[in-house]
C-alpha positions in Angstrom: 20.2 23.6 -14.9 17.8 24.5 -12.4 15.9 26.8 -15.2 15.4 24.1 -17.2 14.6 21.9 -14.8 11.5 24.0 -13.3 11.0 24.8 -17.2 10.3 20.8 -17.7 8.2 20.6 -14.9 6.0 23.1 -15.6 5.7 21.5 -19.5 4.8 18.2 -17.6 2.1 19.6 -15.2 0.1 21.6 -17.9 0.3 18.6 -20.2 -1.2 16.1 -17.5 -3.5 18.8 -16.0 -5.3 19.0 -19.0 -6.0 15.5 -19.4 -6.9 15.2 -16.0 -9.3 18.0 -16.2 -11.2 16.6 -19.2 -11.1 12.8 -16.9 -12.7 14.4 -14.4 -15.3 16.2 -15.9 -16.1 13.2 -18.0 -16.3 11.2 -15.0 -17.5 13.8 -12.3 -14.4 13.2 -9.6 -14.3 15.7 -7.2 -10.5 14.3 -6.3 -9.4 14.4 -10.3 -10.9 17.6 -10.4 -9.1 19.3 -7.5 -5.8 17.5 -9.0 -6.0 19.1 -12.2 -6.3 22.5 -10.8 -3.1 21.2 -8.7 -1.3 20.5 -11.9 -2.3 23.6 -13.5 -1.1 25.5 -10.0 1.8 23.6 -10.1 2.7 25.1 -14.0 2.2 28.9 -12.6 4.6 27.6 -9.9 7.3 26.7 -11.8 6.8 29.2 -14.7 6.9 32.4 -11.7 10.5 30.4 -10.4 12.0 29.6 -14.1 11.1 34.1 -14.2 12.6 34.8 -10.6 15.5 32.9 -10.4 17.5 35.9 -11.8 16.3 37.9 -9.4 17.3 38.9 -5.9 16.9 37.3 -2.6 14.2 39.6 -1.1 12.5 39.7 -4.4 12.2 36.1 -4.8 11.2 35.7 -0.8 8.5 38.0 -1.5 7.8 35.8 -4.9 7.8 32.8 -2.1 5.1 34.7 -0.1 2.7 35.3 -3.6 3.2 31.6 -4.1 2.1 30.1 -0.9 -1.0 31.8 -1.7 -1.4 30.2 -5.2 -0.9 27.2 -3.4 -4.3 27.8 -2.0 -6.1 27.9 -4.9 -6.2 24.1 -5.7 -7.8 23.8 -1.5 -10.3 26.5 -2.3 -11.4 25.0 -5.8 -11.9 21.6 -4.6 -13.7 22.9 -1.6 -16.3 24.6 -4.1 -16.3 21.6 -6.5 -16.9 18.8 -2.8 -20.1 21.6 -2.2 -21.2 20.6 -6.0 -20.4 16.6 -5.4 -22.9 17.0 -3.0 -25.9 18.0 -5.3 -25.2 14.5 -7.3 -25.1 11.3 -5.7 -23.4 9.5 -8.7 -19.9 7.7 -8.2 -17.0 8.6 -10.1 -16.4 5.6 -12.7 -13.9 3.7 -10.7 -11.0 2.5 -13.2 -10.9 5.5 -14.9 -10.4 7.3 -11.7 -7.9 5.1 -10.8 -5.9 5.0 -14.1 -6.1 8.8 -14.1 -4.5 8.7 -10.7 -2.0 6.5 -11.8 -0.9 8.6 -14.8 -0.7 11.7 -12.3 1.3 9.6 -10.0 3.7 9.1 -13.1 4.3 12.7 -13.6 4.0 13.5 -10.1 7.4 11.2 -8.9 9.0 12.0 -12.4 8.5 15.8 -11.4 9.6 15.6 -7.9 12.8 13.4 -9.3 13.8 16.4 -11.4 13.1 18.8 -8.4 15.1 16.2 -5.7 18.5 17.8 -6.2 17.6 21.4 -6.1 14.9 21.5 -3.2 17.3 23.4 -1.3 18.8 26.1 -3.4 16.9 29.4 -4.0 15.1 28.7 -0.6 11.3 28.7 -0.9 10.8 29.2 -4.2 12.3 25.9 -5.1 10.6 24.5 -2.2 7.5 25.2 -3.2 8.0 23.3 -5.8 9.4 20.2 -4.9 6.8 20.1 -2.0 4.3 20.6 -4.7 5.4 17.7 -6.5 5.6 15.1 -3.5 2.6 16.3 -2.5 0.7 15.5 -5.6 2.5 11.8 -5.6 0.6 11.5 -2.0 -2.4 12.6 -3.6 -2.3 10.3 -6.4 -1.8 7.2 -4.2 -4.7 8.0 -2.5 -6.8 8.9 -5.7 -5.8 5.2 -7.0 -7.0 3.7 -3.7 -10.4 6.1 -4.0 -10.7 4.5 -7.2 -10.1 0.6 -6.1 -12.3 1.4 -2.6 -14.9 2.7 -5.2 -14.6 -0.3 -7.4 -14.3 -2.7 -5.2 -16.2 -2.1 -1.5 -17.6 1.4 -1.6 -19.6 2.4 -4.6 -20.3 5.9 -3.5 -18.7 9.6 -3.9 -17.8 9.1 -0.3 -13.8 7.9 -1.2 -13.7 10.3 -4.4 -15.1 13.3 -2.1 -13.1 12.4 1.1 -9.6 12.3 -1.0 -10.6 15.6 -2.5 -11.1 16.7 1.0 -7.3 15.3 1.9 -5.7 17.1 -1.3 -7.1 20.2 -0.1 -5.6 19.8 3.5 -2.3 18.9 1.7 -2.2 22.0 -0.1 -3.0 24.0 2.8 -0.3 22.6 4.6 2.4 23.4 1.4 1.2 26.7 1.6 2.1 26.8 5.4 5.7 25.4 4.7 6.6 28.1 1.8 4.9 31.1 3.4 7.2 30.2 6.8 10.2 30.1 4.6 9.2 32.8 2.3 9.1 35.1 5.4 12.1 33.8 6.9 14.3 34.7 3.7 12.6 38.1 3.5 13.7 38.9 6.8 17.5 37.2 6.8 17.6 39.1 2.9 19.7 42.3 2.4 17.8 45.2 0.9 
């Protein structure tokens, strides 16, 4: 159950990532941007744990370790693509951003639903998922309200760039939570 479970997941997160990615290049979001590369993150995620579910403890700990690394990526890309934002002082178009984010929300909570009952078997592996998922649902509120703030009182890249800024941190912090458990189950593991 749990295979096909992260199997799904992973299905949902490349579909929407996609879409998201060509949303946010259409529209030059900085927040939609660093959310797609989430959602494509979040398919290697679940991918690597539907592979290492078969295996050993200490293998999949160290698997845990490799994937609070990937976690990083999404913080690094959207660091590099803030730098760019800067260079263009144009405003994301508001309700597309904010339908986008909505859409993302929608997988997001539908993901982390599917992840809910296993988040603590396998130890961080499916951690790392289901943190990944709830995560993205906080990032995907606060896409929604760049995009309102943006519509409605702040025309600027200001609430686009500063919710990039906040995904980043979130990921950062997901990568904190898995490497901790990775490394705890790598040292309680057998050999």
């Amino acid at each position: 159950m749990l295979r096909r479970a992260v199997l799904t997941v992973a299905l949902l997160n490349l579909g929407y990532g996609v879409f998201e990615c060509a949303v946010a290049l259409r529209i030059g979001s900085v927040s939609l941007f660093a959310d797609s590369i989430d959602f494509f993150e979040d398919t290697s995620v679940n991918l690597l744990i539907f592979l290492a579910l078969a295996w050993s403890t200490r293998a999949r700990a160290r698997l845990g370790m490799l994937l609070a690394g990937i976690l990083l990526v999404p913080a690094i890309a959207t660091l590099w693509t803030a730098g760019q934002k800067f260079f263009s002082a144009a405003p994301p178009d508001a309700l597309s951003l904010g339908l986008t984010g909505l859409g993302a929300l929608a997988v997001n909570l539908c993901c982390a639903f599917i992840l809910a009952r296993f988040r603590s078997l396998s130890g961080s592996l499916t951690r790392a998922a289901f943190l990944s998922a709830r995560n993205d649902a906080y990032a995907n509120l606060a896409i929604i309200g760049a995009g309102l703030v943006t519509a409605t009182f702040w025309p600027s890249i200001w609430p686009d760039l500063l919710v990039g800024l906040g995904v980043a941190l979130l990921n950062a912090d997901a990568a904190r939570e898995v490497w901790e458990a990775a490394r705890k189950e790598h040292k309680t593991a057998e050999p």
